[in-house]
One Martini backbone bead per residue (centre of mass of N, CA, C, O) as a GRO file, in nm:
protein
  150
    1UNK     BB    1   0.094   0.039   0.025
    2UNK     BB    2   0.033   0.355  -0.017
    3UNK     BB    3   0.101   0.686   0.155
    4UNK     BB    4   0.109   0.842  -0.145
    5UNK     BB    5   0.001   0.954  -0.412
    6UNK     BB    6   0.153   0.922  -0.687
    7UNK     BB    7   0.051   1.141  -0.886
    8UNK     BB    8   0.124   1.355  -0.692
    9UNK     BB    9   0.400   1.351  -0.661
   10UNK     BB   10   0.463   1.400  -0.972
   11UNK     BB   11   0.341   1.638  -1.002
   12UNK     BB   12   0.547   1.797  -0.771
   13UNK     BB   13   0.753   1.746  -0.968
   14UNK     BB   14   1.011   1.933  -1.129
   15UNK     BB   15   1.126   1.652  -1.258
   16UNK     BB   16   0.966   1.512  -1.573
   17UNK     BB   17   1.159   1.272  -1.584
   18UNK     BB   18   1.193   1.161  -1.308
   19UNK     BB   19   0.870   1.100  -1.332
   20UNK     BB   20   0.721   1.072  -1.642
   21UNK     BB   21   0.643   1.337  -1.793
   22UNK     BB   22   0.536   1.444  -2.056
   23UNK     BB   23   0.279   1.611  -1.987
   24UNK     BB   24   0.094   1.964  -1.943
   25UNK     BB   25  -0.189   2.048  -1.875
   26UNK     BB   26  -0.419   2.178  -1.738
   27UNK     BB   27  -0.611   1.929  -1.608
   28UNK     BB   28  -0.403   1.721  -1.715
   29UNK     BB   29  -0.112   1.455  -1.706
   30UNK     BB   30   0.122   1.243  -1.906
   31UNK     BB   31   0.226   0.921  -1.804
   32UNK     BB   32   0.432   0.700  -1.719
   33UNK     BB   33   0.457   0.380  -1.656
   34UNK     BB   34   0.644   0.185  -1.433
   35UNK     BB   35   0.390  -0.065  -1.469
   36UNK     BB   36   0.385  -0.169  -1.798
   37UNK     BB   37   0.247  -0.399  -1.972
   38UNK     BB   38   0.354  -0.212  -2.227
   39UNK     BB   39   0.518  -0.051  -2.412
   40UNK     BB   40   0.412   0.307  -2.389
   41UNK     BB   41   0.249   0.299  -2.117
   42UNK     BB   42   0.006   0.515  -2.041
   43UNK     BB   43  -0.115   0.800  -1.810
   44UNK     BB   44  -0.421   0.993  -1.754
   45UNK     BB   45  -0.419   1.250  -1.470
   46UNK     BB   46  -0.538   1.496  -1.277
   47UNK     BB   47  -0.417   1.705  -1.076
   48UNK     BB   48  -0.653   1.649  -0.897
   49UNK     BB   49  -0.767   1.483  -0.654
   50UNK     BB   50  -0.946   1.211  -0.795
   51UNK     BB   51  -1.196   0.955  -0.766
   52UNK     BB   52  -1.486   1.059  -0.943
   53UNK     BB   53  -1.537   1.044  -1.185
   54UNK     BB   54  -1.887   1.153  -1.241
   55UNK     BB   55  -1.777   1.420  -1.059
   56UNK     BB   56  -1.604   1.551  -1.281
   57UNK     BB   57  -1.539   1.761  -1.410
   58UNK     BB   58  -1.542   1.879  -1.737
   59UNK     BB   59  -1.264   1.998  -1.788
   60UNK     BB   60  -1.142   1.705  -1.674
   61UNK     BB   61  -1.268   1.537  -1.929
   62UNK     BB   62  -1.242   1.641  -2.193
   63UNK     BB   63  -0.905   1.680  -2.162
   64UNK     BB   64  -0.883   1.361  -2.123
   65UNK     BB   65  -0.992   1.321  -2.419
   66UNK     BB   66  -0.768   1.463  -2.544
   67UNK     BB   67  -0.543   1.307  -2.426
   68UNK     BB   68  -0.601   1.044  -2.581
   69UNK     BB   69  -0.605   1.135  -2.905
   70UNK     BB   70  -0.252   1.235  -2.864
   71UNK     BB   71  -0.157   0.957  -2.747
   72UNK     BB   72  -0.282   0.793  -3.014
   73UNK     BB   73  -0.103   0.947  -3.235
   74UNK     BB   74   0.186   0.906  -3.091
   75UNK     BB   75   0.193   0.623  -3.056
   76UNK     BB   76   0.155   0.585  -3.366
   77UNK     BB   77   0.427   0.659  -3.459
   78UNK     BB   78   0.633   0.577  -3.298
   79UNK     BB   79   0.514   0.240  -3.233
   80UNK     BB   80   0.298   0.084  -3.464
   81UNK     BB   81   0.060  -0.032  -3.349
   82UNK     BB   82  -0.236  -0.232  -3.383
   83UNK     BB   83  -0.344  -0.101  -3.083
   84UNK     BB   84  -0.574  -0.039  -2.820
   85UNK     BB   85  -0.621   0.040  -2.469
   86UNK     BB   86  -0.840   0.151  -2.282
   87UNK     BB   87  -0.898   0.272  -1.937
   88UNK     BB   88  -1.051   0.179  -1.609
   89UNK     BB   89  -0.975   0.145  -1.226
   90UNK     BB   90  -1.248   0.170  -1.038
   91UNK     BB   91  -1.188   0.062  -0.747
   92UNK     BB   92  -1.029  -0.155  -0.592
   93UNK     BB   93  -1.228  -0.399  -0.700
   94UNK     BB   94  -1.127  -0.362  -0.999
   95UNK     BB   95  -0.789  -0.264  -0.988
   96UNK     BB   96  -0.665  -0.046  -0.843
   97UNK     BB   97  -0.418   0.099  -0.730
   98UNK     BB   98  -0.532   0.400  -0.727
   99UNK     BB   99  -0.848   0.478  -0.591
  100UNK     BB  100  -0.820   0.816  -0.543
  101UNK     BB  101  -0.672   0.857  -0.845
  102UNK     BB  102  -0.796   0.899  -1.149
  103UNK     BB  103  -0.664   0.689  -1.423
  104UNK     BB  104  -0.598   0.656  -1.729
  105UNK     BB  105  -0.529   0.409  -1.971
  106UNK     BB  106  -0.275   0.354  -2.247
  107UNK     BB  107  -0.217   0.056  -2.469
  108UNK     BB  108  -0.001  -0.091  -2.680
  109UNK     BB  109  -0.057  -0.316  -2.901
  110UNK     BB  110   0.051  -0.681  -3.019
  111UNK     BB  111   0.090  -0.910  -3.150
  112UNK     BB  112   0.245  -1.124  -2.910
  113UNK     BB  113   0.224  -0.959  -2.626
  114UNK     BB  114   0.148  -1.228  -2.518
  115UNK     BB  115   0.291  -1.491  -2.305
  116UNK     BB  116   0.450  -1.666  -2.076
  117UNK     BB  117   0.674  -1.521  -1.886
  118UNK     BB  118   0.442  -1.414  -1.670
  119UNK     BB  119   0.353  -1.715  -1.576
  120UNK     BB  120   0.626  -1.899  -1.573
  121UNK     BB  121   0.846  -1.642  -1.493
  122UNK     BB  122   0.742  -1.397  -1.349
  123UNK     BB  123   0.852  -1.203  -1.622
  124UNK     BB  124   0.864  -0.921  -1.771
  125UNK     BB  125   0.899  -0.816  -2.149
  126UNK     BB  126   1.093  -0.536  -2.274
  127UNK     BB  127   1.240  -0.346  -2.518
  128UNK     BB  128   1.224  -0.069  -2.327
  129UNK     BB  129   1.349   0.165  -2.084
  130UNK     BB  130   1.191   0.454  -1.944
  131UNK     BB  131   1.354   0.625  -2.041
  132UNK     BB  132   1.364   0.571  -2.312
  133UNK     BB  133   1.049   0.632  -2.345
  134UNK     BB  134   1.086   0.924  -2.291
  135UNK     BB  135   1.296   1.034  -2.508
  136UNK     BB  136   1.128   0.946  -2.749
  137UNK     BB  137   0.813   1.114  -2.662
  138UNK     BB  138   0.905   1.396  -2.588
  139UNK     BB  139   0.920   1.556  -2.840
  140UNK     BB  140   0.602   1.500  -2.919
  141UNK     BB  141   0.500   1.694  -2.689
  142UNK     BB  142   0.685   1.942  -2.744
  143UNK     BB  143   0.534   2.027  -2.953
  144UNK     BB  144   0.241   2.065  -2.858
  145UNK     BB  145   0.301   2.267  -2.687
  146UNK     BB  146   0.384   2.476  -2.895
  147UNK     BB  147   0.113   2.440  -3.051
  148UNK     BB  148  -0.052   2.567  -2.772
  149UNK     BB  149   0.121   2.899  -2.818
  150UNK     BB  150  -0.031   2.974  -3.033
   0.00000   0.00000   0.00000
C-alpha cells in the first residue's frame, strides 16, 4: 500500500524526466506507467486528486479525453502498435492500483505481446526501459506544448 498518491507526487516533483511526465495540460497531465504492461503504456490522470469519474469536473473530463486522442497519434506514430487497450479501473475491487486518484490508461497492443514470461517466469519483458520510452516520447510532446502556445 502507498502512503502518499504516486500521482500527486508526480505532479509535484519539478524534474518531469524523472516523474517520467510527458506533458502538462491545463487540467491533467500524461505520464508513463512505471510498471507497465507493454511498451509505451501511458497514464493520464487529473491534476487535483480526485476519485470519482462520474462527479469529475467537465473541463477536466473533456481535456482527459482530448489527451487520450493526442496520446493515441503520438504513440502510433512513435511505436506502430496494432491496437490499444484504454480504460479505467474505478475503485480498490475494479483493480486500481491508486482508487483514490482516477488515471485512464492507455496501452498500446501487438499481436504476440501477451506470452508465457509472465506466467510462467513470473517476468515480464519489454523492449526498452522507461527512460528510453520518455526520451523516445518526449519529443513529440514538447511539439504539442509548442503548437498550444502559438
Amino acid at each position: 500500500k502507498q502512503k502518499k498518491c504516486i500521482f500527486c507526487q508526480a505532479r509535484k516533483n519539478k524534474n518531469d524526466e524523472e516523474a517520467l511526465i510527458l506533458y502538462r495540460g491545463q487540467h491533467n497531465f500524461v505520464i508513463i506507467n512505471r510498471f507497465p504492461y507493454t511498451t509505451g503504456h501511458l497514464m493520464i490522470a487529473p491534476h487535483r486528486h480526485l476519485a470519482d469519474f462520474a462527479r469529475a469536473p467537465r473541463e477536466v473530463v473533456q481535456e482527459s479525453t482530448e489527451l487520450i486522442q493526442l496520446v493515441l497519434r503520438i504513440l502510433k506514430k512513435c511505436y506502430q502498435p496494432y491496437g490499444f487497450n484504454i480504460g479505467m479501473n474505478l475503485g480498490q475491487p475494479a483493480g486500481a492500483g491508486v482508487a483514490g486518484h482516477f488515471h485512464i490508461h492507455v496501452v498500446p497492443r501487438w499481436p504476440g505481446d501477451s506470452n508465457f514470461m509472465p506466467i510462467i517466469g513470473e517476468t515480464r519483458v519489454f523492449c526498452e526501459d522507461l527512460k528510453t520510452t520518455y526520451l523516445r516520447l518526449r519529443p513529440y510532446f514538447a511539439r504539442e506544448e509548442k503548437r498550444q502556445e502559438k
